[in-house]
N, C-alpha and C positions, 0 to 999 in steps of 0.2 A: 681215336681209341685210347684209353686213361687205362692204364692198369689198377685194379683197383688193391688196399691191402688186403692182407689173408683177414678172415672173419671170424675164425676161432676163437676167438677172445668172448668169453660169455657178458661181459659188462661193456660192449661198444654201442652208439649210443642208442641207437635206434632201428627195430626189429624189423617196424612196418608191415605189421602181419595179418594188417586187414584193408592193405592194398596188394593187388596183383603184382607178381614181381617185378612180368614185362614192364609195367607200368611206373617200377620204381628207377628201371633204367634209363626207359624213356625220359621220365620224369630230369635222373639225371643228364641226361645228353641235352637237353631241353634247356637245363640250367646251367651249367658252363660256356654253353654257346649266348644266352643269352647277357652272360655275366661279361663275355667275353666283348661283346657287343658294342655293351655300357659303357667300359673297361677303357673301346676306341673313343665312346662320345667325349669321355673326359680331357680328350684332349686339348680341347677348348681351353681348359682350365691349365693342366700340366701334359707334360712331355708322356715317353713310353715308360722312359726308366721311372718318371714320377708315379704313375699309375702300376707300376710293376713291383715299386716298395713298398705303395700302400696296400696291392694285394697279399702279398706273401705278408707283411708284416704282421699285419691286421687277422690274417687267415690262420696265422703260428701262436699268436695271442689269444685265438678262440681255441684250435686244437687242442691245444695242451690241456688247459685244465677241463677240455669234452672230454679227454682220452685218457685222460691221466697217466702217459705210458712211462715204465719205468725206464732208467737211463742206458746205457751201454755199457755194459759188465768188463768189456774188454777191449783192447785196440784192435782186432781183427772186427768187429763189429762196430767200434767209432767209425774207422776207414769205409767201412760198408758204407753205414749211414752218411757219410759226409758226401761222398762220392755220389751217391741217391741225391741227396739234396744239390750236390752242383748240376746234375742232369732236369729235376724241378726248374732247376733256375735259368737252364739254358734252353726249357720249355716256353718258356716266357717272350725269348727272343721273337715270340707270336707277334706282341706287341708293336714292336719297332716297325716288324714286316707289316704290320695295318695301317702303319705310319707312310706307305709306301705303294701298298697295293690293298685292291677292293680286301674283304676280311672276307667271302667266298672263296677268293682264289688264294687267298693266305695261308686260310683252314686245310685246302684240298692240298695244297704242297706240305703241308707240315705232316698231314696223315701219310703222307708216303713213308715216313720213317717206320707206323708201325705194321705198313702192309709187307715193309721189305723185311721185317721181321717172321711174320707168318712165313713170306715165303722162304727165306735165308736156308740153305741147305738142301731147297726138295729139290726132286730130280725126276718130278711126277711131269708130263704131259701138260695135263691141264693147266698146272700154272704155270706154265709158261703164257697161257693163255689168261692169268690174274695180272702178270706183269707186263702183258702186252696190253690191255685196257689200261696199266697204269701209265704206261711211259704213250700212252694216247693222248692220257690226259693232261700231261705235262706236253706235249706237242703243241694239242691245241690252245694251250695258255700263253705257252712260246711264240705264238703266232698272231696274240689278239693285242688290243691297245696300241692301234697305228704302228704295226710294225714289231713289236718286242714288249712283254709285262717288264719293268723298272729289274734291270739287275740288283739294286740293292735291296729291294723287298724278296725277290726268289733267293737270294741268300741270306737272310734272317727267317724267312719262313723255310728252307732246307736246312737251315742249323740249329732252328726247334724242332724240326723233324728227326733230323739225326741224335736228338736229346732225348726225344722222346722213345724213340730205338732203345737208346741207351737204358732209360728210365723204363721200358718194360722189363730188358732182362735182369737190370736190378731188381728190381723188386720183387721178381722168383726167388732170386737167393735171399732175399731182406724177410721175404716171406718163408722164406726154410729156416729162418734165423734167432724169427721172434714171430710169438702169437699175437693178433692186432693190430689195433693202429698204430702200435710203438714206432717200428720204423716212420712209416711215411709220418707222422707228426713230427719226429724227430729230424725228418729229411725234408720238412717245410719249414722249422725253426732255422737249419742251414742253409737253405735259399732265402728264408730271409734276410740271415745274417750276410750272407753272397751280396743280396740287391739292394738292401736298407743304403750301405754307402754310397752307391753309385747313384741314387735315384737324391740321396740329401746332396752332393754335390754337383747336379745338375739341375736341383729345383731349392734347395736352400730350405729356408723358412718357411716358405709357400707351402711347403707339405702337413704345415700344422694348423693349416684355417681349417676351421671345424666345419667347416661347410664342406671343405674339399676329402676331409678327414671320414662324415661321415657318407660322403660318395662313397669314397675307398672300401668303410666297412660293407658298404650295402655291396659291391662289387666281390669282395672279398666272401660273402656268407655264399653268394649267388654260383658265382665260379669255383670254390673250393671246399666251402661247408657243408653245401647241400649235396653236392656230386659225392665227396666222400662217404658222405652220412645214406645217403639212398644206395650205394654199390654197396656197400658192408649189408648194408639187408637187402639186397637183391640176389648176390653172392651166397647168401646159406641158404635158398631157396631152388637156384636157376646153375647147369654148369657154366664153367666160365665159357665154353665154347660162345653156350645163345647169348650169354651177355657181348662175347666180343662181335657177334653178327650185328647187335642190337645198335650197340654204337657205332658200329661201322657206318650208321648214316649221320653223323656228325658234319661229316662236310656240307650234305645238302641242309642240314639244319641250320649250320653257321652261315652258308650264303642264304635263305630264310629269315632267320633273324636281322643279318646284315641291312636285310631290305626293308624289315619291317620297324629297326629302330633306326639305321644310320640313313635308309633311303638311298644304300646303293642295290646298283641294278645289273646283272652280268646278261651281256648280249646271247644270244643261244648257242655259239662255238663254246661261250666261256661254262654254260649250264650242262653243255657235252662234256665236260671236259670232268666237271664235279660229276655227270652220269658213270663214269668209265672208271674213276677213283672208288667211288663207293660201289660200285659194282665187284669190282677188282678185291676190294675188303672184304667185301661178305662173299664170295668165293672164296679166296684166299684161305679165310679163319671157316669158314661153312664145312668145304670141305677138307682142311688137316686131321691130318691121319692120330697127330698127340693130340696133347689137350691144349688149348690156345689159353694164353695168360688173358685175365683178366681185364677190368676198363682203366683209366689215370686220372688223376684229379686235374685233370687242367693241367695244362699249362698253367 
């Protein structure tokens, strides 16, 4: 689930007003998962942190001059913005976790950050029954792979989860702050600047062969330009509510894709497990009593 920025901004880039909206979300959820995918293949070539500099870097270098957003007028709104932009970056932590575990079960742990969001505070029946399909589905994950999924992949994909928490309810305030894409550009320029070091001093030079370079861009447009650019017009069409059900099936996209670019395959506990998570989401956000925040550019 991506929260997406506010869309009020009459100049962002793209309306999309003679496709269906559903279809612009879809559209989105389709393309980060698939970018996300890609994102693993590279590994071949470099690491996570490598594949995690070229996304944000390459994705902050397109942003900017799409959005053209203006700067931060003040230090209570730097602070905002930077702090956005370290939860971007600690969305990424996706990456490492695929380093580690299938990218099905990667996705399905990382979206528990924004289902604990919806539910965070109810005190409604029901969800009790959203977070009982979720902590099912972490059960049955906890249980597959000869005994136990990789501790260190379930903790990089729960600390992109907990980022991505974080990264929804920023972006409520980021979005009461400023009209358009100004924050979230601005809070991808910061996660750039966050991963660009880490990712040169774990891959050096290598990050600049142009072959690897224009992976990165094609990875970067897929995972963070297009989900952007389709949630901003899907968003002045659709409440955020439907959009947040809409994404809510991201997990079972990302194990989908998984299979159809990387050719992993999750046994049927582990396919229960992605049932029970996206179930739990579109309950969760289906039926909230507020308004559920919108979708997130990726990780």
């Amino acid at each position: 689930m991506r929260t997406s920025p506010d869309t009020s901004r009459p100049g962002a880039p793209w309306r999309g007003r003679a496709v269906p909206a559903p279809a612009l979300v879809l559209g989105s959820v389709f393309s980060v998962q698939i970018g996300q995918a890609l994102g693993r293949d590279l590994f071949a070539w470099t690491g996570p942190a490598g594949v995690v500099a070229l996304r944000l870097g390459i994705a902050a270098l397109v942003l900017l001059p799409l959005w053209r957003p203006r700067a931060p007028r003040d230090a209570r709104t730097l602070l905002l913005v930077c702090a956005y932009g370290a939860a971007i970056a600690g969305m990424n932590l996706i990456y490492p976790a695929m380093a580690h575990l299938p990218m099905g079960m990667a996705v399905t742990v990382q979206f528990l950050g924004p289902v604990a969001v919806a539910l965070a505070g109810s005190r409604r029946a029901a969800d009790l029954v959203w977070g009982g399909l979720a902590a099912a589905g972490i059960l049955l994950f906890a249980d597959t792979q000869g005994g136990g999924a990789d501790p260190v992949g379930l903790a990089f994909a729960a600390g992109s989860g907990v980022s991505m928490a974080a990264y929804i309810l920023l972006s409520r305030r980021a979005g009461a702050t400023a009209a358009g894409g100004a924050p979230p550009a601005w809070a991808v320029a910061v996660a750039a600047l966050i991963t660009l070091p880490i990712g040169a001093a774990h891959e050096g030079a290598a990050l600049l062969d142009p072959r690897l370079l224009a992976a990165g861009a094609g990875i970067a447009v897929l995972s963070a330009v297009v989900p952007y650019s389709l949630d901003l017009a899907a968003l002045r069409r659709l409440p955020p509510r439907v959009v947040g059900v809409l994404q809510s099936l991201e997990p079972v996209v990302g194990a989908v894709a998984a299979l159809l670019v990387l050719g992993e395959r999750l046994d049927p506990a582990q396919w229960g497990a992605v049932a029970c998570v996206t179930a739990a989401a579109v309950g969760a956000v289906a039926t909230r009593r507020t308004p559920a925040a919108g979708p997130d550019p990726g990780a």
